[in-house]
N, C-alpha and C positions, 0 to 999 in steps of 0.2 A: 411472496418474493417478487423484486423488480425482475420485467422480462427482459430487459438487459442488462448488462455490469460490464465497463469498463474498469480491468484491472490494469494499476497504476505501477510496475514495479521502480526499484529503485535508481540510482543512477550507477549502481557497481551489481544489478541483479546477475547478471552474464556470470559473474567472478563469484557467487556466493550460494555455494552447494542448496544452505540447510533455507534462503530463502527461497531458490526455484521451487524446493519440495513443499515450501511452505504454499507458494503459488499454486503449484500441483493439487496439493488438499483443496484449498479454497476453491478453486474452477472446478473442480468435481464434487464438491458440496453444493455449489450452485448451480451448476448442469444438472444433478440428481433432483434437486427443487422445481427444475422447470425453465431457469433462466437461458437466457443465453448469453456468453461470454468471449471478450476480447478480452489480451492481455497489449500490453503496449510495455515495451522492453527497448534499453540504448539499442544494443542488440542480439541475437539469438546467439545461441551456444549450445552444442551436442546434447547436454544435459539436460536443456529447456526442451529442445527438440524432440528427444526420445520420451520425455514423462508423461508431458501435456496430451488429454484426450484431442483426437482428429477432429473434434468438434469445437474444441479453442480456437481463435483464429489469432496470431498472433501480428504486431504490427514494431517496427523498429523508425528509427529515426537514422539520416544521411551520416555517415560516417566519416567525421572532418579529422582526420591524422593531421598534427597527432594529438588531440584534442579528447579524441574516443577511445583512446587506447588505457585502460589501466589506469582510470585515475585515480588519487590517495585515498586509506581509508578515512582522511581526517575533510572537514567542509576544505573547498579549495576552488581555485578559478576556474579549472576545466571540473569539477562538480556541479559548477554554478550553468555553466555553457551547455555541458549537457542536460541538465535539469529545464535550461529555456529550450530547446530544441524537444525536447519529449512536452514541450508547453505545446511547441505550435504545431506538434502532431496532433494531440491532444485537443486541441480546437476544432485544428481541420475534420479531424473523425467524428465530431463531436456537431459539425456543421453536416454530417451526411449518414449518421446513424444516433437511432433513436435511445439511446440509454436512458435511464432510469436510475441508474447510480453512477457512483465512483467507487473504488474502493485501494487505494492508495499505502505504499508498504513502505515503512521506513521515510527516508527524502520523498519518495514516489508519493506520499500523504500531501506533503508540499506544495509538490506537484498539482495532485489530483484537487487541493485549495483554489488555487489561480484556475486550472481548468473549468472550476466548477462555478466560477464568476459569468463565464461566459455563457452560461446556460440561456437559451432564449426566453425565457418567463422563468423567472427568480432564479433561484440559488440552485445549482443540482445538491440534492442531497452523497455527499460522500463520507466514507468510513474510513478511517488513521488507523493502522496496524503497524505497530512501534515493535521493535527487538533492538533496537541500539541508539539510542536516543542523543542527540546531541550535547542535552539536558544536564548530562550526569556530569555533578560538582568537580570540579576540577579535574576535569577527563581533558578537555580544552580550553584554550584559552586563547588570545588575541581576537582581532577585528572580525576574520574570516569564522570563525567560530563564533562568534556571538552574536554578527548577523543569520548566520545557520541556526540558531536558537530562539532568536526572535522568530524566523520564520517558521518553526516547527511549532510552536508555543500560540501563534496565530490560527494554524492548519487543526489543531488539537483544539482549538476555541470555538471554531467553525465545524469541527466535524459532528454529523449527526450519531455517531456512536465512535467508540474507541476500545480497538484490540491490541491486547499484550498478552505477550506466553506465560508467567508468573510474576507473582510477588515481587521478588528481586528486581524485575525490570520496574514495575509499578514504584518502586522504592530510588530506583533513579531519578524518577522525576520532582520527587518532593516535591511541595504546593503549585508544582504549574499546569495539574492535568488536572479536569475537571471529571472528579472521581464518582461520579453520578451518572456518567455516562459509559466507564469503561466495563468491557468485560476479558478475564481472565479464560483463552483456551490455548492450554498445551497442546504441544507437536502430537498428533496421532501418528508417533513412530516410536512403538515397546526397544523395538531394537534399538535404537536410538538414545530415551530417555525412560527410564525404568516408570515414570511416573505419567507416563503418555496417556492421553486419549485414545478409543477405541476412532476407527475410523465415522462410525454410527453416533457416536459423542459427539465427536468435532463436528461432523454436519449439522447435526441437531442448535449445535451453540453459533453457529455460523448463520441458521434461520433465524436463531432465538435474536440474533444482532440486528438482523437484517426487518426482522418485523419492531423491532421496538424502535429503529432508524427512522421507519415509515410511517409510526403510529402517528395521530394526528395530533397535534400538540393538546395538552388539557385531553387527552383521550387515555 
């Protein structure tokens, strides 16, 4: 496992229950590994705050009202804005600590694409974890959506592995995800989704993503 990971979340993470918990699982699959872990969030919210182990450290971006307030669930100009403002967090942190990954959730993949350019010797390796894909056929349409497609569809090109919760979401993306690389792990919440991961699961497939990220290419 990398002994650091920069987690990438989205640009509506604050607003979106079932992906903080997703956050949640992941930074404790990877703290259990060994790693150590940032999250980088527009910004915090009660929910983030109380789930996240004290050993996460979490990091936000300046809050321009009303620009950071609520923006749509659909790509949009204040998506766009905060998506560049969690860039040049993302730099900056990126110029003062030592990570070893990215790991990128939703838009936050996008994100954690551009971020990973700036790596000071090559590419950072980062991971695409997709639950709502831009992608999906005739979900949106116009300019604004179709630049948010291209960009995701680039991010998923460039990522050194790719996570989805099931089939269905995999089925959204028809031909634009390169299916050699992703791996399928359900929510490890019974309560939740009858068909969940055990928490012991989900860590386990979170390593299994994270060493074949790393393996050396022809390895």
């Amino acid at each position: 496992m990398p002994p650091s990971v920069l987690i990438v979340a989205s640009t509506r993470a604050y607003a979106d229950s079932q992906e903080i918990l997703r956050i949640q699982d992941t930074a404790a699959a990877l703290l259990e590994s060994g790693s150590a872990v940032d999250v980088l969030v527009p910004r915090t919210s009660s929910l983030l705050s109380s789930v996240l182990n004290q050993a996460v450290r979490v990091f936000t971006v300046p809050r321009l009202v009303p620009f950071m307030d609520n923006p749509p669930r659909r790509p949009s100009i204040r998506r766009f804005l905060v998506g560049a403002l969690m860039f040049f967090r993302g730099v900056a942190l990126l110029s003062r600590r030592n990570y070893a990954a990215l790991h990128g959730v939703n838009d936050g993949a996008i994100v954690a694409r551009a971020i990973s350019g700036f790596a000071t010797i090559g590419r950072l390796p980062f991971i695409a974890e997709m639950h709502r894909p831009f992608s999906r056929p005739g979900f949106l349409k116009g300019p604004r959506a179709a630049l948010a497609r291209l960009f995701e569809r680039r991010a998923l090109r460039r990522a050194a592995a790719i996570i989805l919760p099931d089939e269905q979401t995999l089925s959204l993306f028809g031909r634009h995800i390169p299916r050699a690389r992703v791996t399928l792990i359900p929510d490890p919440h019974v309560e939740l989704v009858p068909t969940a991961f055990t928490f012991g699961e989900f860590a386990a497939a979170i390593r299994h993503v994270y060493e074949y990220a790393f393996c050396p290419k022809g390895g």
